[in-house]
C-alpha positions as CSV (number, residue, x, y, z in Angstrom):
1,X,-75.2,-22.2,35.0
2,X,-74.2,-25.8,34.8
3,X,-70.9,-26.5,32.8
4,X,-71.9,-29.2,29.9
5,X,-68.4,-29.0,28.3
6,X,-65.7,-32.0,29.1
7,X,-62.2,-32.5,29.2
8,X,-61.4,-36.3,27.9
9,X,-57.5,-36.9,28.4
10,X,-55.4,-40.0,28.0
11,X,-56.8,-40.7,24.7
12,X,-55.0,-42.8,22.4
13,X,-53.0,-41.0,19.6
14,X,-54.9,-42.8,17.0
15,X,-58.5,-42.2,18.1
16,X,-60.9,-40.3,16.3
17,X,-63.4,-38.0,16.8
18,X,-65.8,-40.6,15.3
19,X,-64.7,-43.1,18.2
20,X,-65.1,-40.2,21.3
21,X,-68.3,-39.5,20.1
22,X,-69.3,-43.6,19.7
23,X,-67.4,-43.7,23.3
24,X,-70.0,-41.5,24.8
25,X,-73.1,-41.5,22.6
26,X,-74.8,-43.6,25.4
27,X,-74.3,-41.0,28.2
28,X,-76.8,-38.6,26.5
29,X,-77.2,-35.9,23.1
30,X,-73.7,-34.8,22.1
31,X,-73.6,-31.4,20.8
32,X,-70.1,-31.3,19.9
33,X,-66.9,-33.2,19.9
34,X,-63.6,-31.6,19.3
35,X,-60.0,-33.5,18.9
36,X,-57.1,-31.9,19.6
37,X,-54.9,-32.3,16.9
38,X,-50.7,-31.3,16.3
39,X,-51.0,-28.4,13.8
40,X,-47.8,-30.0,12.3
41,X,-48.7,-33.7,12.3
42,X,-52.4,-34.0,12.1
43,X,-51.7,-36.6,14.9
44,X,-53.9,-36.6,18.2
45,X,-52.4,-34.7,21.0
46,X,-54.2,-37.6,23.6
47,X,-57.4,-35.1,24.7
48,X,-60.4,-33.6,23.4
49,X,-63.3,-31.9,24.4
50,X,-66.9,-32.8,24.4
51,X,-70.0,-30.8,25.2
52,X,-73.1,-32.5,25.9
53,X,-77.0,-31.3,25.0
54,X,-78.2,-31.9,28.9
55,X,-76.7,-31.9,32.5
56,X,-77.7,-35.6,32.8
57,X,-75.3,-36.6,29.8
58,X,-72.6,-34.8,31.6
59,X,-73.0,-36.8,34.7
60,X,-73.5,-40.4,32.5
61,X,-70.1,-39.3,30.9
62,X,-68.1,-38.3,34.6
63,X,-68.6,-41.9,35.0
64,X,-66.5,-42.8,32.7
65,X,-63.5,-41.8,34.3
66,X,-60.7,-44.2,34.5
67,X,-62.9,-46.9,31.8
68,X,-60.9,-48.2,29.4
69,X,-60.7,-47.3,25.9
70,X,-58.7,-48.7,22.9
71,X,-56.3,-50.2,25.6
72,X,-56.2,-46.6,28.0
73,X,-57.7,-45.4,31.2
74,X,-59.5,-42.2,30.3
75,X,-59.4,-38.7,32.1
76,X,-62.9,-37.6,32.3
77,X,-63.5,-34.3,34.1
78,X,-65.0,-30.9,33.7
79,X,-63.4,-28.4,31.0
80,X,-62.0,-25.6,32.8
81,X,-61.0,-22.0,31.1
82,X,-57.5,-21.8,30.6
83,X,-56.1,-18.9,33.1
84,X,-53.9,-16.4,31.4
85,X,-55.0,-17.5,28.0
86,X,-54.4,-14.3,26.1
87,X,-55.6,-15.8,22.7
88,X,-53.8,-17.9,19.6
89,X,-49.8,-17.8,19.9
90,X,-48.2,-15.7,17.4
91,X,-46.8,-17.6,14.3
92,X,-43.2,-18.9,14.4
93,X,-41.2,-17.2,12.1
């Protein structure tokens, strides 16, 4: 099974999801684009994750790696499962 999920890093805390998905619209049909956001702040954490449609949109966005975007180099690379990811952390008290 081919892995059509992306880790984008090095984003710029004031991007949106709007601009990640204009970013990469022209690698192929986006399915889904997810910004990681501070539960506090609302603010960017600086990654999010996009899954493409096809394999081939994958491998347009790979190529993006280390392009620049609103003044920073992106991270572009396959999203990985988190190892020893037992699930949400409990609430702080």
């Amino acid at each position: 099974m081919q892995q059509r999920k992306l880790y984008v890093g090095n984003l710029p805390f004031s991007i949106s999801e709007a601009d990640i998905e204009q970013t990469f619209s022209a690698c192929g049909d986006i399915e889904h684009v997810k910004l990681i956001t501070d539960r506090d702040t609302g603010r960017s954490r600086g990654f999010a994750f996009v899954t493409f449609a096809t394999q081939e949109g994958v491998d347009d966005a790979l190529a993006k790696h280390g392009e620049e975007v609103q003044g920073r180099k992106i991270v572009v690379s396959v999203a990985r499962e988190r190892e020893g990811f037992r699930g949400r952390r409990p609430l702080r008290q």
